[in-house]
N, C-alpha and C positions, 0 to 999 in steps of 0.2 A: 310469718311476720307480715306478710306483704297484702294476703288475704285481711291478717287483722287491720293492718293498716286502710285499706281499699272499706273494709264496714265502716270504719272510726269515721271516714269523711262523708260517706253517705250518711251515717248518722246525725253528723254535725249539717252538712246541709240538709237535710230533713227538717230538724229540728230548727235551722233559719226561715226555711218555708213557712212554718208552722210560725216563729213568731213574727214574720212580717206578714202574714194573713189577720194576726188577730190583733197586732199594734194597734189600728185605729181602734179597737173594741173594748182594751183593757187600759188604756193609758187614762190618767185622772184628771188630766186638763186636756183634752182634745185638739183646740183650736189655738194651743201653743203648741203639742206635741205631735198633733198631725199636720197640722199649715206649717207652724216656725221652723218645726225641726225635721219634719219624715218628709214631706214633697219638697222644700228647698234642699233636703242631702242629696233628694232622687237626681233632682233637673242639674242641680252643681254637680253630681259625680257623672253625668253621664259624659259633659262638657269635659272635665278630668282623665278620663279613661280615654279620650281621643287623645290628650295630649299624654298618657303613660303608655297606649299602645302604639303612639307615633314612637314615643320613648324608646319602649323595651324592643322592639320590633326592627328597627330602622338604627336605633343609634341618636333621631336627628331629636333636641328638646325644640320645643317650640315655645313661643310666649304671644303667638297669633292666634291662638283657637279662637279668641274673643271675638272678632273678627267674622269669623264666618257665622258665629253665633248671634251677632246683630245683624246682619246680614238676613237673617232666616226672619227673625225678629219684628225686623223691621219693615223685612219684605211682607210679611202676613199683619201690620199693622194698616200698613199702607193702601194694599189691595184692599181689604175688607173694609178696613172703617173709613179711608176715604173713596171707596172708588165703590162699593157694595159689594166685590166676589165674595164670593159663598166660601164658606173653609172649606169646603170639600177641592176647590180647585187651588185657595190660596197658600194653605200649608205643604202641598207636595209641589206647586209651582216656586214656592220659598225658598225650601229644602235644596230643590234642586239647582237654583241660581247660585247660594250659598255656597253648595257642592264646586257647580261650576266657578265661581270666585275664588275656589280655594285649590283648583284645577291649576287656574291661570300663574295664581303666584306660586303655586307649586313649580311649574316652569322656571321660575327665576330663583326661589329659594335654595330649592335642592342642590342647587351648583356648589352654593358655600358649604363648609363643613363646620361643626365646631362653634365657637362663640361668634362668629360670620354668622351662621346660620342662625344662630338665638339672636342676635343683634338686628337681624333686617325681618323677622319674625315679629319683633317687638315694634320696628319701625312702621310695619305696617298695620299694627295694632294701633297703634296712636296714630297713622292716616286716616284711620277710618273713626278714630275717634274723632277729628277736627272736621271730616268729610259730613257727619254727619250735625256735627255742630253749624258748619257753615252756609248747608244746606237747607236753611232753615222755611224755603218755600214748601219743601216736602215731607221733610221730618219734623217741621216745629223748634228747631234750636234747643234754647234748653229747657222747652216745657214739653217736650215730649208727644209723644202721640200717647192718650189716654182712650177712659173710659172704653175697654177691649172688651166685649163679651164672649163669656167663655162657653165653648161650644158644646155640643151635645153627644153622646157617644152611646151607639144601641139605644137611643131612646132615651136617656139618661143624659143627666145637665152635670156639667162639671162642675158647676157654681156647689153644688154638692160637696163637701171636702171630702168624705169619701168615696164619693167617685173618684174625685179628682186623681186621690191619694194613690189605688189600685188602676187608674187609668198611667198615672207617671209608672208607679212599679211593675206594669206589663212593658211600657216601653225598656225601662233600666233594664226589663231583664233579656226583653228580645236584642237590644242591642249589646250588652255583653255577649250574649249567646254568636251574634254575629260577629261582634268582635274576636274572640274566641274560635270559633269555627274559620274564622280567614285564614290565621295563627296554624294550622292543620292543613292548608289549601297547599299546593306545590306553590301559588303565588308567597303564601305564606312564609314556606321553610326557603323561596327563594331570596326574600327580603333578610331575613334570618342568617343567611350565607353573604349575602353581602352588606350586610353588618360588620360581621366577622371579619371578612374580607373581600375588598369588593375588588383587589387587584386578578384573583384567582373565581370572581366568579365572573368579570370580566372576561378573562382568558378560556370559558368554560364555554362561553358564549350569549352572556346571559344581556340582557340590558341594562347596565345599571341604572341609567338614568331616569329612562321610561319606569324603572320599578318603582323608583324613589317618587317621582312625579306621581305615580297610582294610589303610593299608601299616605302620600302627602292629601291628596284629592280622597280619601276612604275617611281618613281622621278628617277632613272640614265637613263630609259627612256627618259624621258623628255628632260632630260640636254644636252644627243645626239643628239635628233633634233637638237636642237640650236647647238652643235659643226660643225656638216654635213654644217647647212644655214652658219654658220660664215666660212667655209674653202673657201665658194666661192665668200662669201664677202673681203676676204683680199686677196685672190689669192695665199696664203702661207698660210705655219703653221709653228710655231716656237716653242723651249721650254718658248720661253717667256710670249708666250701667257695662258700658266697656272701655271706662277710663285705664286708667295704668295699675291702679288697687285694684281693682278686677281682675286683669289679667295677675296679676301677683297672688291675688288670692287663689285664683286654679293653681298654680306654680306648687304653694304651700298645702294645699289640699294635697298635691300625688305626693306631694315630700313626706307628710305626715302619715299617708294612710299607707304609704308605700310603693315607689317608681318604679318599681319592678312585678307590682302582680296586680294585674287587672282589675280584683275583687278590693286593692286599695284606695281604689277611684273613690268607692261607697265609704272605705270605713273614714279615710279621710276627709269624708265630704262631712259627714253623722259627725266625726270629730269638733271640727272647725265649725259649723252650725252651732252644735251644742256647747260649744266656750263663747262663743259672740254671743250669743243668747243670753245665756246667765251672764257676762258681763257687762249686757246695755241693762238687764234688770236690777243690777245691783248688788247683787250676791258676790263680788267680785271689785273690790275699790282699786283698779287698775284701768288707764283707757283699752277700751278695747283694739285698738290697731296694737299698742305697746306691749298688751298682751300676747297677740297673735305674733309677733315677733319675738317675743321671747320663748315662745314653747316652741316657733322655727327653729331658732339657733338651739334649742335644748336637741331636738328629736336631730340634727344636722349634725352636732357633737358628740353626742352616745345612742342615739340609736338611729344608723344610718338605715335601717332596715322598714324604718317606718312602725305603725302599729300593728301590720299585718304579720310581722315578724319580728315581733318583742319578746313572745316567747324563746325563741331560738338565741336571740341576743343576750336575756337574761342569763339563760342557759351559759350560754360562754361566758358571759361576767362568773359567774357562779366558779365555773371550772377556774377559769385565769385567777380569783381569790384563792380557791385551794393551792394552785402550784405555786403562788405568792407565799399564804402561809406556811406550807410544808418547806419552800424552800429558806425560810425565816425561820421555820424550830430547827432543819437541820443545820443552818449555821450557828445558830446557840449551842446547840449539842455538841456540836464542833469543837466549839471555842470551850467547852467546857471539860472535856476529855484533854483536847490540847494540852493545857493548861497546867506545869504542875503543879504539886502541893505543897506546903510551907515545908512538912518532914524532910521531902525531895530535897528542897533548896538548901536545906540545913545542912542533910547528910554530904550532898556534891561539896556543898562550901567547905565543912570539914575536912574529905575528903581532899580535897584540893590544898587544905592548908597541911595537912600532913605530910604528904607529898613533896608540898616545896621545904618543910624542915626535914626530910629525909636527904632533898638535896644541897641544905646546907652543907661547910666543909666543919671538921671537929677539928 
């Protein structure tokens, strides 16, 4: 069983290979289903998976990734188009500042636990939103740093969508892979232990705090790539782009695609892309924020699993129906045997009236 099981998922990831190698080649609108939908799921899930692996990993939610994501963003806005660095120095100088910013407040965050810790997560999501607003000798306020040309890679222009498309999907996949492969590191299963319990891996000898502070600083990692790939996907950066809907939209991405597995990052990102989409086009007479909120609270109310794991949810709905109904025909059945018959009532009643003229006196 276990063999079969172990083919069944190589099969299935095979066969994911295969169709996001040929996505851009078979889809019928291209530059709605490779721009709109396939490289903005890439760059939003990658940003996603930093805040479900800070998630599943640590314990800690965050609602800062954005943060380190403009950060990245802005830093290779800045460098290049106002000052001339070459991408080649300004995208890993970015990355790494971002990192480092996400270092620092990692120091301060990881103390809190809890809705503490979501609460000054978020506080400093909206610092760097007004930082960047107010800042407007260097960032432009609210018109943004534009006109961003998109780089070259092997010779090869990203202005290209499918470049672009398979340039974002090498990264999504290397940085799951590294996400993933941390997850396995002794740092890994140490973070994992003190999840669980950090009184006893304290006592074991472990650091907790320095651990926390590492995988806080790995996830602002993370969330940088994805700011770096989205600067050249929109061609701008704005303070808009990490207002408080921003951060709320990563939020509902890992909720819907699923906060507990990695690979929910994408489905949820592909999710939520593809419902905003069809309902700015019209195919949908709902606003689109009002929408996305109501399929939150759907997927929050019955399928806390996400869509990564709606299968298995179904599955129990499925079973929980049957021992509802079985346990509804057996009390009918019940009640129906119980129950006795008119004859029954007739004979006792007789019965009973005989009885008390036998003990009448004569």
């Amino acid at each position: 069983m276990t063999w079969a099981r172990a083919n069944v998922r190589i099969l299935v990831a095979i066969l994911i290979v295969i169709a996001l190698v040929a996505f851009p080649f078979v889809v019928p609108r291209p530059q709605f289903w490779v721009v709109s939908v396939g490289i903005r799921s890439l760059w939003l899930g990658i940003v996603a998976l930093s805040l479900i692996w800070l998630s599943r990993y640590t314990g800690m939610l965050s609602l800062g990734q954005m943060t380190f994501w403009a950060v990245a963003g802005y830093g290779v806005a800045i460098m290049s188009t106002q000052n001339g660095v070459p991408y080649s120095i300004s995208i890993p100088v970015a990355i790494a500042l971002a990192t480092v910013v996400g270092a620092l407040v990692g120091l301060i965050a990881v103390r809190t636990q809890g809705v503490y810790f979501l609460m000054l997560t978020l506080a400093t999501s909206q610092l760097a939103f007004y930082l960047v607003l107010n800042a407007a000798s260097v960032t432009r306020g609210y018109v943004g740093i534009g006109n961003i040309d998109r780089p070259e890679f092997l010779g090869l222009s990203m202005s290209d969508r499918n470049v672009f498309y398979f340039v974002a999907l090498a990264l999504a996949a290397a940085v799951s892979a590294l996400a993933w492969y941390a997850t396995r590191t002794p740092f890994g299963l140490a973070l994992q232990g003190i999840r669980d319990s950090p009184e006893r891996m304290r006592a074991l000898g472990y650091n907790v705090y320095l651990h926390r502070v590492a995988a806080f600083t790995f996830a602002s990692f993370i969330a940088a790539v994805s700011g770096a790939l989205a600067l050249f996907y929109h061609g701008r950066i704005t303070p808009g782009a990490i207002d408080l809907i921003r951060s709320i939209d990563v939020l509902i991405v890992s909720v819907l695609g699923g906060i507990h597995s990695l690979a929910g990052a994408f489905i949820g990102a592909l999710g939520l892309t593809t419902l905003q989409n069809f309902a700015q086009e019209g195919y949908i007479q709902v606003r689109r924020i009002t929408l996305t909120g109501v399929v939150f609270v759907a997927v929050l109310l019955f399928f806390r699993g996400g869509i990564v794991d709606l299968p298995n949810q179904l599955r129990e709905y499925r079973r929980s129906a049957s021992r509802q109904w079985a346990r509804f025909r057996s009390r009918k059945h019940d009640g129906r045997t119980d129950r006795p018959s008119g004859a029954d009532v007739s004979d006792s009643a007789g019965g009973a009236d005989g009885r008390d003229r036998q003990q009448l006196p004569r």
